[in-house]
Structure formats: C-alpha cells, structure tokens
Short mmCIF file of the C-alpha atoms (twelve columns), coordinates in Angstrom:
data_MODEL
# 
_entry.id   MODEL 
# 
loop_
_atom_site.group_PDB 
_atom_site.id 
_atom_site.type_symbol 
_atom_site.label_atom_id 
_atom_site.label_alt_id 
_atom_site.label_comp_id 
_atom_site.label_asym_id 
_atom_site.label_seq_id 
_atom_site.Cartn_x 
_atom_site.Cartn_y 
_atom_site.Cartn_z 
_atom_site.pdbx_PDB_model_num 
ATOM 1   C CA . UNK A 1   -42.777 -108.448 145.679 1 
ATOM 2   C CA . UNK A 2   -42.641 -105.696 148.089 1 
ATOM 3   C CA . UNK A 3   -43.003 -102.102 147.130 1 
ATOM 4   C CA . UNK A 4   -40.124 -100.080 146.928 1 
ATOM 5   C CA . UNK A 5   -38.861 -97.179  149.020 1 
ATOM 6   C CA . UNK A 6   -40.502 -94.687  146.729 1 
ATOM 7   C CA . UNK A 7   -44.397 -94.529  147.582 1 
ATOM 8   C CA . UNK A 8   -46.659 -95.950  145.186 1 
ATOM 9   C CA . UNK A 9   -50.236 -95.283  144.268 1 
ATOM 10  C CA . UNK A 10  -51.389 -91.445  143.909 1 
ATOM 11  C CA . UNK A 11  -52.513 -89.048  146.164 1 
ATOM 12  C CA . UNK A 12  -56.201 -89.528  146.940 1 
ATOM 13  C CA . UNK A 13  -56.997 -85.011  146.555 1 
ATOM 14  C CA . UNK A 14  -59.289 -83.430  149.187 1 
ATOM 15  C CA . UNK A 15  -62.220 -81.154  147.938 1 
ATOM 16  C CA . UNK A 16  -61.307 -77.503  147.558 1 
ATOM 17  C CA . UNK A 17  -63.125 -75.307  149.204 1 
ATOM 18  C CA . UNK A 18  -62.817 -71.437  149.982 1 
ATOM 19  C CA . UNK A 19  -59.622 -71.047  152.064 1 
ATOM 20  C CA . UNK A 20  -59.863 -70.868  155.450 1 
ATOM 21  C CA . UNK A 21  -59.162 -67.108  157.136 1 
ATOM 22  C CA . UNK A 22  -56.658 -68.408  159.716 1 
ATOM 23  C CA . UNK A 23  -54.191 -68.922  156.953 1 
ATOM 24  C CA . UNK A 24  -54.811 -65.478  155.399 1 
ATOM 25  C CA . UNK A 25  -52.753 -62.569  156.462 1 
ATOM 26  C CA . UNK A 26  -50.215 -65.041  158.315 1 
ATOM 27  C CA . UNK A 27  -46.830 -63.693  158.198 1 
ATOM 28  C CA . UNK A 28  -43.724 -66.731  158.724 1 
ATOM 29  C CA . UNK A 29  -39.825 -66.646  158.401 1 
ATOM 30  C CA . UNK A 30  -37.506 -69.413  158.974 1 
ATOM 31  C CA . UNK A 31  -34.069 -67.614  160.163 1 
ATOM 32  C CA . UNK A 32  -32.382 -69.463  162.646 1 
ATOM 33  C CA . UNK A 33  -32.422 -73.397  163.727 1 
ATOM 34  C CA . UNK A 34  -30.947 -75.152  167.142 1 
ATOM 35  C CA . UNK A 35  -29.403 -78.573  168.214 1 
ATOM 36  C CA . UNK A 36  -31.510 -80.153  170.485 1 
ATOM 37  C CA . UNK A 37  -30.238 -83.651  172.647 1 
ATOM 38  C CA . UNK A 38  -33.391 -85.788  172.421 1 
ATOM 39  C CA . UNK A 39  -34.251 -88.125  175.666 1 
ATOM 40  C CA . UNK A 40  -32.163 -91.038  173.688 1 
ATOM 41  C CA . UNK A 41  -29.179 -89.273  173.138 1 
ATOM 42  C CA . UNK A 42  -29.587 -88.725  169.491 1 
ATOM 43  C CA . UNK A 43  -28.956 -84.819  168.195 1 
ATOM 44  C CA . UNK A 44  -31.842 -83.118  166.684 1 
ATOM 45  C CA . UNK A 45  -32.196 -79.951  164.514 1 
ATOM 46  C CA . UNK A 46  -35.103 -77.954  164.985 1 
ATOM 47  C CA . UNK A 47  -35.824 -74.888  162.755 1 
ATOM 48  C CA . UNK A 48  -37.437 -72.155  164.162 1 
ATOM 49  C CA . UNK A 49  -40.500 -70.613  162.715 1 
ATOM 50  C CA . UNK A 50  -41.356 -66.928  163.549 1 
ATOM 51  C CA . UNK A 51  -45.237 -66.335  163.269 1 
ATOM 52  C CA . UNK A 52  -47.141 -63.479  163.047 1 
ATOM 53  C CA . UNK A 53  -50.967 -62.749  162.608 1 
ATOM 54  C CA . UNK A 54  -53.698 -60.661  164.007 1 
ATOM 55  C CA . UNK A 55  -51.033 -58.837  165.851 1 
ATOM 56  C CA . UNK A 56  -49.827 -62.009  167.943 1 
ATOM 57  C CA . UNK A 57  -46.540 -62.919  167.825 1 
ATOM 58  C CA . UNK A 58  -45.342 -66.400  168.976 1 
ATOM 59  C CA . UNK A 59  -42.594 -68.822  167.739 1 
ATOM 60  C CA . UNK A 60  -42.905 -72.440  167.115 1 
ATOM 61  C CA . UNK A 61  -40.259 -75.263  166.417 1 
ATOM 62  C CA . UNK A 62  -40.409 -78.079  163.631 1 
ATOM 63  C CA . UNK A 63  -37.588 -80.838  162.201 1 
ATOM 64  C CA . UNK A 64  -36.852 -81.151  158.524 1 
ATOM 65  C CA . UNK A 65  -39.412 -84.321  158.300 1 
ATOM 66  C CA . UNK A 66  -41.764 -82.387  159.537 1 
ATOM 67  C CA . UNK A 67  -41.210 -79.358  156.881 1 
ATOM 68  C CA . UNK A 68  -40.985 -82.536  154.399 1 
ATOM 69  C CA . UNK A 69  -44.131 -83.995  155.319 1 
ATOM 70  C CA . UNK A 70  -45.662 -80.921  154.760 1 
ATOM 71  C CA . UNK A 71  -44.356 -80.716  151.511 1 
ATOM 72  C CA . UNK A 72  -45.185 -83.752  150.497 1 
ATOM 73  C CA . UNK A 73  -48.636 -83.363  151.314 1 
ATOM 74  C CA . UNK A 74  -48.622 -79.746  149.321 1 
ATOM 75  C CA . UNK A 75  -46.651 -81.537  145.951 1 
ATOM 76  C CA . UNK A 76  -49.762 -82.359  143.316 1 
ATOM 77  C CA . UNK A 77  -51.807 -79.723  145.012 1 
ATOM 78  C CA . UNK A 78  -50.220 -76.549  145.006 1 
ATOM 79  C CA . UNK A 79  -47.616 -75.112  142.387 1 
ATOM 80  C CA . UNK A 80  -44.674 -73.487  143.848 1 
ATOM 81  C CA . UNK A 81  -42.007 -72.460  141.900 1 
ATOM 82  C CA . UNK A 82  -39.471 -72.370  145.042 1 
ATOM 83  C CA . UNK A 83  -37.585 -75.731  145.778 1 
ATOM 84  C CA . UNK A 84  -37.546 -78.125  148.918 1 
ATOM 85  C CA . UNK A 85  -34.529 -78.671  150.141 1 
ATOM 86  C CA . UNK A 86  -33.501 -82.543  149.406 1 
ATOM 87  C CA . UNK A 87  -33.144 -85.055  151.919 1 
ATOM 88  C CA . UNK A 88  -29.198 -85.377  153.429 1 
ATOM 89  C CA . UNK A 89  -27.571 -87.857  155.223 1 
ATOM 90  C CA . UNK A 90  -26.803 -86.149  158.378 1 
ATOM 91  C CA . UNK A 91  -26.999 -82.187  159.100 1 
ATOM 92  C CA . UNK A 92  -24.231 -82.093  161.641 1 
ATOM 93  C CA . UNK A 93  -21.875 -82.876  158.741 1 
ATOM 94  C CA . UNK A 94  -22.643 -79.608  156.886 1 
ATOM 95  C CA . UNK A 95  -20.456 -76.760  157.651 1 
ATOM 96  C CA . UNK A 96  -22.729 -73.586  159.161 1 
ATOM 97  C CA . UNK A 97  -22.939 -72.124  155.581 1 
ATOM 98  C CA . UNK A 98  -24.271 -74.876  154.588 1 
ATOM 99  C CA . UNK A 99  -26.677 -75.199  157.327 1 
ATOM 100 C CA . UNK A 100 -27.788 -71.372  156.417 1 
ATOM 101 C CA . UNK A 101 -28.330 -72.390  153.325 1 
ATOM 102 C CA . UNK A 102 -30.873 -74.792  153.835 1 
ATOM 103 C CA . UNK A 103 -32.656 -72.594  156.617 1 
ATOM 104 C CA . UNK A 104 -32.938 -70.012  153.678 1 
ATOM 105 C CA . UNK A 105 -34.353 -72.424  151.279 1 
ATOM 106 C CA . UNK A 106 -36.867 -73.776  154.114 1 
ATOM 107 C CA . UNK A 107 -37.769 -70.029  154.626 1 
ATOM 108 C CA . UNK A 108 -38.222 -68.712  150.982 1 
ATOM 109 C CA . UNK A 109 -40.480 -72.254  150.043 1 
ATOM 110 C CA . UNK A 110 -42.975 -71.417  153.612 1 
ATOM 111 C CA . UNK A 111 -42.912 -67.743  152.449 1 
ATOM 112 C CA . UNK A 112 -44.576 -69.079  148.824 1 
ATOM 113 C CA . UNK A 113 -46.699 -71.601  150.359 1 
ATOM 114 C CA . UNK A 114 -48.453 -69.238  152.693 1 
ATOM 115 C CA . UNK A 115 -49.180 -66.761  150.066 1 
ATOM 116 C CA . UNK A 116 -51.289 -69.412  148.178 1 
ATOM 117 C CA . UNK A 117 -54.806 -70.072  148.063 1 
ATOM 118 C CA . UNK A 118 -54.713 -73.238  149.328 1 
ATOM 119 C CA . UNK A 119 -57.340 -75.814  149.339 1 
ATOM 120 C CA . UNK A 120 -59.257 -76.520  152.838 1 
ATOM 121 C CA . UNK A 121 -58.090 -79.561  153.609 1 
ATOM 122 C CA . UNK A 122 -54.454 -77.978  153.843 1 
ATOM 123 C CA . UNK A 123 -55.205 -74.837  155.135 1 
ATOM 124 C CA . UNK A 124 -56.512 -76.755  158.261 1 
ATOM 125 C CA . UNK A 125 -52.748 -79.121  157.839 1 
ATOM 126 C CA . UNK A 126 -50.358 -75.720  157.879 1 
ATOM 127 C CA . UNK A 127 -52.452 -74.492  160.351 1 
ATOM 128 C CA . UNK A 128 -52.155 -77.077  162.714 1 
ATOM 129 C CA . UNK A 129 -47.919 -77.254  161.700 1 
ATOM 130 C CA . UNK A 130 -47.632 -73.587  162.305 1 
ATOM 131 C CA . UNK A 131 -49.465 -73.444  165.904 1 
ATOM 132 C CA . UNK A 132 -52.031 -70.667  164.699 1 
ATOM 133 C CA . UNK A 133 -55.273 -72.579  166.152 1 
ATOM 134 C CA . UNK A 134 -53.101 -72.617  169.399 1 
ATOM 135 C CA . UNK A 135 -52.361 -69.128  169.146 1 
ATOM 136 C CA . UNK A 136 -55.564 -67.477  167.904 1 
ATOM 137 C CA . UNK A 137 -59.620 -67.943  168.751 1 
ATOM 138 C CA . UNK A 138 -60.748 -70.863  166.829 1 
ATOM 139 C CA . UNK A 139 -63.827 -68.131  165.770 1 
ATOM 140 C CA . UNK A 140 -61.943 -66.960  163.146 1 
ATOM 141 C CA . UNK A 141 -62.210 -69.990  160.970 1 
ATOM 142 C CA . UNK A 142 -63.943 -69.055  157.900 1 
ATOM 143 C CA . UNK A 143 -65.189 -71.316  154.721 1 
ATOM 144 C CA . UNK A 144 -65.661 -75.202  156.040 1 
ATOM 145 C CA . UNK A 145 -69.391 -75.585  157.479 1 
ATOM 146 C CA . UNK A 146 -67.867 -78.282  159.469 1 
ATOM 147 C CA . UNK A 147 -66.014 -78.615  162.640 1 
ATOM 148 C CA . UNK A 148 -63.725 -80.896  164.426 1 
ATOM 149 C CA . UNK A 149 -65.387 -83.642  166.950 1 
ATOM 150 C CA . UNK A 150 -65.169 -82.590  169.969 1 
ATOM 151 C CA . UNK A 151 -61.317 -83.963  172.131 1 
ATOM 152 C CA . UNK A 152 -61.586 -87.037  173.330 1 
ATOM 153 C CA . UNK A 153 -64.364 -88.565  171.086 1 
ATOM 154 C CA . UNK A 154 -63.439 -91.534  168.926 1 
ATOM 155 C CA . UNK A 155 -63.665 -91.008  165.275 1 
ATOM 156 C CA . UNK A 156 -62.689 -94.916  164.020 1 
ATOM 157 C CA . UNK A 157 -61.804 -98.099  165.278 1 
ATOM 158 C CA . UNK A 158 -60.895 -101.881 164.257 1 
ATOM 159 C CA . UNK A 159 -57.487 -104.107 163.684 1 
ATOM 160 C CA . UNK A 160 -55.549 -103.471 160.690 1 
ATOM 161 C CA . UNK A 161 -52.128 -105.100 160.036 1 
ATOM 162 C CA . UNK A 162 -49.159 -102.758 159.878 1 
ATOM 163 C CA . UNK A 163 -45.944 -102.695 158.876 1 
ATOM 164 C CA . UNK A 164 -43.149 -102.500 161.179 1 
ATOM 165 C CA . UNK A 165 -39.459 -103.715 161.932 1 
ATOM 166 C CA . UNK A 166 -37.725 -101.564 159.373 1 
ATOM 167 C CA . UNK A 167 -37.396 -97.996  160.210 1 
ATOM 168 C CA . UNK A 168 -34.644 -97.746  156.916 1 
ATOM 169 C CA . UNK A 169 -36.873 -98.139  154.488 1 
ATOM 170 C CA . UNK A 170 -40.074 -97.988  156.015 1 
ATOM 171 C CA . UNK A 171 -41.851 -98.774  152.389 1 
ATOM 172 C CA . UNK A 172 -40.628 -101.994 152.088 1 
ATOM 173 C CA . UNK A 173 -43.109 -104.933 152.613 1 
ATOM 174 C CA . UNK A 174 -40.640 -107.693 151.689 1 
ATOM 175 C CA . UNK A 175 -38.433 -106.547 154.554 1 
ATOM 176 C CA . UNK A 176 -40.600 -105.542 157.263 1 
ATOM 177 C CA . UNK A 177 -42.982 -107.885 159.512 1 
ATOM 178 C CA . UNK A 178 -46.479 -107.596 159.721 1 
ATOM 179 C CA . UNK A 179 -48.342 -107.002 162.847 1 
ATOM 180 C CA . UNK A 180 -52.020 -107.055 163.536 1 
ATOM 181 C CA . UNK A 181 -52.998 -104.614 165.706 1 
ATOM 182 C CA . UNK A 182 -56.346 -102.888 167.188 1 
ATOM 183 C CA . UNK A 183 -56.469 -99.170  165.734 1 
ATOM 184 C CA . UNK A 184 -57.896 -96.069  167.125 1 
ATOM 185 C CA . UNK A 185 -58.367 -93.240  165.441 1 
ATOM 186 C CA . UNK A 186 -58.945 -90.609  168.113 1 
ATOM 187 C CA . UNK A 187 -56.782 -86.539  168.215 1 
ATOM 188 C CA . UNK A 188 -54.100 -89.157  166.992 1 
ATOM 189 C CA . UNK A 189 -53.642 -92.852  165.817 1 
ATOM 190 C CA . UNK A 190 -52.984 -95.466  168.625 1 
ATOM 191 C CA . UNK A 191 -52.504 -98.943  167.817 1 
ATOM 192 C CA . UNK A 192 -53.304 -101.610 170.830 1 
ATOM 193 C CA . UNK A 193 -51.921 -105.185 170.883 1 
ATOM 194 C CA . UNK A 194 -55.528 -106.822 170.854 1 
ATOM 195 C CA . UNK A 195 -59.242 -104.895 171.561 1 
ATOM 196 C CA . UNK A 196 -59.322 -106.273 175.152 1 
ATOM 197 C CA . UNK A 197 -56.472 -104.375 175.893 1 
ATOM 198 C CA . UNK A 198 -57.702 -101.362 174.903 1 
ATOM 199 C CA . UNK A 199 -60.998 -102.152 176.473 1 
ATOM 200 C CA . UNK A 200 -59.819 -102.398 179.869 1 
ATOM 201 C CA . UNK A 201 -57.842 -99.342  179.720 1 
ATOM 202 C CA . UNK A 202 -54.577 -100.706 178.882 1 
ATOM 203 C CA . UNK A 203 -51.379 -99.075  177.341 1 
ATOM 204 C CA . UNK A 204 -50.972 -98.291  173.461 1 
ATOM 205 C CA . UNK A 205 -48.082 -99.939  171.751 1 
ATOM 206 C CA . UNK A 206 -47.668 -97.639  169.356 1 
ATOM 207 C CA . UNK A 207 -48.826 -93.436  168.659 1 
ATOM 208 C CA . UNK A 208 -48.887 -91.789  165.644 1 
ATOM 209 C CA . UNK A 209 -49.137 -87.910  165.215 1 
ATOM 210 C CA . UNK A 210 -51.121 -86.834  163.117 1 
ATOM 211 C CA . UNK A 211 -50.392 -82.625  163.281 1 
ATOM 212 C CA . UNK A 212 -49.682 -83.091  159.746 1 
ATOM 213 C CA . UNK A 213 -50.219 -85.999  157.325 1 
ATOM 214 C CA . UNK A 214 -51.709 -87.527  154.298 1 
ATOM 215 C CA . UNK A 215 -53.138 -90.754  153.621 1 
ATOM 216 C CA . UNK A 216 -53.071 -92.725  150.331 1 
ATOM 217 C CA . UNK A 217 -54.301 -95.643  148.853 1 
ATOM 218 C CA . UNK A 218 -50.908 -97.949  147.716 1 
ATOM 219 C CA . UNK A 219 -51.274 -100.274 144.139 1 
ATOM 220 C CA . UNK A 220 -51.377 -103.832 146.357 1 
ATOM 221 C CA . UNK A 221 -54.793 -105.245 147.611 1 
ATOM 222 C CA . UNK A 222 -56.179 -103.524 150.279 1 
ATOM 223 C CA . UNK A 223 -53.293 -101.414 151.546 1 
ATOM 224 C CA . UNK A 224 -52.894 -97.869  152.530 1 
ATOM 225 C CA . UNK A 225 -49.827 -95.177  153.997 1 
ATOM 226 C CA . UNK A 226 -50.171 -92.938  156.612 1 
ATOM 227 C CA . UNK A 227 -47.429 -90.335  155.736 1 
ATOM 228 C CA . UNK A 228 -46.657 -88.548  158.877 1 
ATOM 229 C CA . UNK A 229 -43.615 -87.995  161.247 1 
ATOM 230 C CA . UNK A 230 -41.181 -89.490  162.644 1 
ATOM 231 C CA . UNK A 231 -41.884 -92.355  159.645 1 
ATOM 232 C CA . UNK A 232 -45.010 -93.019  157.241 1 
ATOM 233 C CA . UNK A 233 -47.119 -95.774  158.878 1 
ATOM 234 C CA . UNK A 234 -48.382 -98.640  155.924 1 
ATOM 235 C CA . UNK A 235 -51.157 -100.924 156.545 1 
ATOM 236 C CA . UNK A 236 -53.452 -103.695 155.347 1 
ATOM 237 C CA . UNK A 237 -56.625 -104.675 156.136 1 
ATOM 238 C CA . UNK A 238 -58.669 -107.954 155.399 1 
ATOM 239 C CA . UNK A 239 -61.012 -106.581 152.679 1 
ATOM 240 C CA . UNK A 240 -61.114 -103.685 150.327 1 
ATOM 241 C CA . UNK A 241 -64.458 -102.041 152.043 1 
ATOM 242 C CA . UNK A 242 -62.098 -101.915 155.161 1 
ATOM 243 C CA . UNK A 243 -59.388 -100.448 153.429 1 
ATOM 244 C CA . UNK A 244 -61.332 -97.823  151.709 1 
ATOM 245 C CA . UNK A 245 -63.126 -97.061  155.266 1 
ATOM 246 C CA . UNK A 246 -59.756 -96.148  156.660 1 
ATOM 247 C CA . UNK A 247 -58.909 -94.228  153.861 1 
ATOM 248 C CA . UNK A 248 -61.953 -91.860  154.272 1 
ATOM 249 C CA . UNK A 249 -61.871 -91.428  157.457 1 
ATOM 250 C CA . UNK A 250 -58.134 -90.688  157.470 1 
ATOM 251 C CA . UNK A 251 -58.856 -88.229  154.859 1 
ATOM 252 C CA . UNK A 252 -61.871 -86.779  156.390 1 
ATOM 253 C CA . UNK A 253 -60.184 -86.280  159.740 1 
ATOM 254 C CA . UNK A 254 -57.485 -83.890  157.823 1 
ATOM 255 C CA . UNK A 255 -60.369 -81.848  156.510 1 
ATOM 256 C CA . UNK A 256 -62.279 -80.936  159.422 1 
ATOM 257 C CA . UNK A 257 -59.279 -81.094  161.877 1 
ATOM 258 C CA . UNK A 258 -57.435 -78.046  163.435 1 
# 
C-alpha cells in the first residue's frame, strides 16, 4: 500500500544550540510580489522579501513553496501564533485583494519567525532562504563550532532508489515508478543514471536544491523524504544502515550549511 499524499513518519529534530548571530537583528517585510514567465511558459509568482541587517540593504525573491517549505521545516520546532497561508489552486485566479492578502499573511508569519530564538540547525535554513550569508561576511556567524566543507567537496555518495513519475502527488508510492539511481550529495543533491556516468564526468539526470529542506525518516522499510522545492524527493535504499546513513548526513548537512 503506498503512502498517502500527507507525509508520514515524524520529523527527525536537530540539536539546539545557541542561535546563530546572522539571524539576530535581521529586519524582513514581504510587501509586494511579481509575475514572472518561467523558460517553459508557465506563470510564476514570486514574493519579494525586503532585508535589512548590519546596515545592508538588499532584496531577494522566493515562490510560495519555497515560503512553505520553510514552514514546514519550522512546524514542531518553533511556536508561532501567526498562520501560513494554505495551499490554493492557482494564484492568478485570486482577484488583487486577494493576492494582498496573502502577501500580508506571508509578511506578518516571517516577521514572527525572525524574532524567535531559533534552533541552529534553522537559523543556518532561513539564513540561507533569506540571502544573508550572500549579503554579509560569513565572520559573523556565532554559536556552531562547526563549519561548512569547503564548495566543491563531496559530502556522500551511493545509489538509492527514488521515486519519480508523479509530480501530483509526489507521496504516492503505489503511483509513482521507482528508479535506481547513483546519488551525490555535494552544495546540492544530483542523482546520475549509473556510477560510471558520473565517474567519467557525465551529465546529472536529476538536481535537487537544497537552500532549504528537511529530511525525514517515512514508516515503510528503509525509506526517507527529502522535502525541498520544486517537489519533496522520497527514496529507498537496500538496507536500513543505508537508510539511516542518508538520513544523517542529510540532516547534518542542514546544520553546518550556510
């Protein structure tokens, strides 16, 4: 029976630590959004975040599943009081009220997240989703005694099997196919169609960002979720020690990362 569209197993929680000083004193408003024509055609709505910190200003741009992403990885760990806008069908139905609206409820919920003390392993997340590493010297991290591997260096490797063919209801393993692929967990996840091809230099089939994103264990043997954007990513491996090696580093790459 495959799982249903609703993600099962819980949240595997980071260690809190002292929160890091980027996120302190980081001032962020959500007030406008724009309609964007992606290479495929398709119409995109980017909300437009207005950051401020150390006396830099700079603005960056995210999509709702991004900002939903985010708050899924936040929900369990954080109490906020403000609500996240819901999921809808299509934005360019709403009238512009309506669209105001939800920028205002996007804005108000980032307003009370960034005022939290949060623990490290999302401080290093919202910093990466709201630019500030790209915008400020990396010096003024404070609280994590460790640091990101350096660009370029790999951090895990080996073939998994993941779920794909069903972008609907990406949770679904009784609708989707399973392909095995050679992973490698690097500044993002690429997936290869074999190890040679990866060996002699040859093109990913697949990328997955990973600028903001948990990882959890799911209730079947062996399998874990990658929730990040566009889609989550779910995977199985051949034994439970592989699974839970994935996990871990997945997990351990969100902590140190920025």
């Amino acid at each position: 029976v495959g799982l249903s569209s609703q993600r099962k197993g819980a949240a595997m929680p980071l260690p809190r630590r002292r929160a890091s000083a980027l996120i302190a004193g980081l001032v962020a408003s959500v007030n406008k959004w724009t309609e964007q024509t992606l290479p495929d055609g398709s119409q995109v709505t980017f909300y437009v975040i207005s950051c401020i910190k150390e006396g830099v200003v700079w603005e960056t741009q995210r999509r709702y599943s991004e900002f939903h992403t985010l708050h899924e990885s936040t929900a369990g760990q954080v109490e906020l009081v403000s609500p996240f806008p819901p999921k809808i069908t299509s934005i360019s139905a709403l009238t512009e009220a309506q669209k105001l609206e939800r920028c205002t409820a996007i804005n108000v919920w980032v307003k009370e997240l960034i005022m939290k003390t949060l623990p490290a392993g999302l401080t290093a997340q919202i910093n990466r989703f709201f630019d500030v590493t790209t915008h400020l010297d990396s010096s003024y991290v404070a609280g994590s005694s460790m640091q990101r591997h350096a660009p370029g260096k790999i951090l895990f490797k080996g073939y998994v099997n993941k779920l794909g063919g069903n972008k609907d209801d990406p949770y679904n393993t009784s609708k989707g196919a399973w392909n095995r692929r050679f992973m490698v967990l690097q500044d993002d996840l690429r997936y290869f169609l074999d190890e040679k091809v990866y060996d002699r230099g040859g093109p990913a089939k697949g990328e997955i960002s990973l600028d903001s994103f948990t990882v959890t264990n799911d209730d079947a043997p062996n399998m874990f979720t990658i929730h990040a954007c566009p889609w989550p990513l779910v995977c199985r491996t051949d034994t439970p020690m592989e699974c839970q090696a994935w996990v871990d580093k997945l997990n351990a790459f969100a902590f140190q990362g920025f």
